[in-house]
C-alpha positions as CSV (number, residue, x, y, z in Angstrom):
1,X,44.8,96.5,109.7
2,X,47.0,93.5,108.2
3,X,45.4,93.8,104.7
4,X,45.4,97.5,104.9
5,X,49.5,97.7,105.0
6,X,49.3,95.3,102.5
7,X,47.7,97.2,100.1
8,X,49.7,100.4,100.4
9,X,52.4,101.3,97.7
10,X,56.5,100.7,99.4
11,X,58.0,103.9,100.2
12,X,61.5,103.6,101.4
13,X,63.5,103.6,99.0
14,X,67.2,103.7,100.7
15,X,69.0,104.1,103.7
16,X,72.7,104.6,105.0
17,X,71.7,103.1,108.4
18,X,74.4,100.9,108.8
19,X,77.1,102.1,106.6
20,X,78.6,104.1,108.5
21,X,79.8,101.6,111.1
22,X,81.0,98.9,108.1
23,X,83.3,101.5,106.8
24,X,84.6,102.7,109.9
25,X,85.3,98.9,111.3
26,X,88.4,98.8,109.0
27,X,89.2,102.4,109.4
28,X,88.8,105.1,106.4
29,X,91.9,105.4,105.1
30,X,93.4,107.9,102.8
31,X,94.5,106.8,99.0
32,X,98.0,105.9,98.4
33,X,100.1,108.8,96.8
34,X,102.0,107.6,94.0
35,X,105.8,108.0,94.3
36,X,106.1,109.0,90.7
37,X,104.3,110.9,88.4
38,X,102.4,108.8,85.5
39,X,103.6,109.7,81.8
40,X,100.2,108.8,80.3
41,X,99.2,111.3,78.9
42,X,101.7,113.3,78.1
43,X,103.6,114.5,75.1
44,X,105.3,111.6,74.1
45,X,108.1,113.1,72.2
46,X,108.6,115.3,75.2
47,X,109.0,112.2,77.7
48,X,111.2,110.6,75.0
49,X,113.8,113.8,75.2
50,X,113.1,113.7,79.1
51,X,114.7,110.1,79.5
52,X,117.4,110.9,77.0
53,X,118.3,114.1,78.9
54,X,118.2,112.1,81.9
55,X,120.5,109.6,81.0
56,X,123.4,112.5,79.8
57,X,123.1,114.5,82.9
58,X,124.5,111.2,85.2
59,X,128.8,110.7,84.1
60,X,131.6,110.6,86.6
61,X,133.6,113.6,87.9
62,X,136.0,112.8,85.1
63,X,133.8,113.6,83.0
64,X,132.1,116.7,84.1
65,X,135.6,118.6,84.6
66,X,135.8,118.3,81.1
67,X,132.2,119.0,80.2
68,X,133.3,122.0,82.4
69,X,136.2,122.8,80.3
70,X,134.6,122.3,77.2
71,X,132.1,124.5,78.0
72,X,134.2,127.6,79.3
73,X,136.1,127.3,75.8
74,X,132.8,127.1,74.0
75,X,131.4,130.5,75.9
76,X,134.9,132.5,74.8
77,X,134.5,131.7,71.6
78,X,130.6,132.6,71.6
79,X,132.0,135.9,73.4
80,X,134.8,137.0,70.8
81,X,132.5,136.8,68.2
């Protein structure tokens, strides 16, 4: 019977027998989410003009009352035209 077994061709070829429990011994966990969104990729001269924007929008209150103003002068003008 020995020289029989030998003989024969292997068949297994794989199995997930003990998988399951390695992976579950630390715990599956799910992937970090990242807290920003990554610019590769993207259009660059778009993510350029993003930062830029980004940086004008931030100025003290000073300065946004007359952004404000400037801007309610600018929109008369556009409207007695």
């Amino acid at each position: 019977s020995r020289s029989f077994s030998a003989a024969m061709a292997k068949s297994k070829n794989h199995t997930g027998n003990n998988q399951v429990y390695k992976n579950h011994r630390n715990g599956i966990k799910k992937t970090r989410r990242p807290k920003k969104m990554s610019m590769q990729g993207m259009n660059c001269k778009f993510v350029r003009n993003q930062a830029f924007a980004k940086r004008g929008m931030n100025c003290t209150p000073e300065e946004k009352e007359q952004r404000l103003v400037a801007q309610k002068e600018a929109q008369k003008k556009m409207e007695e035209k």
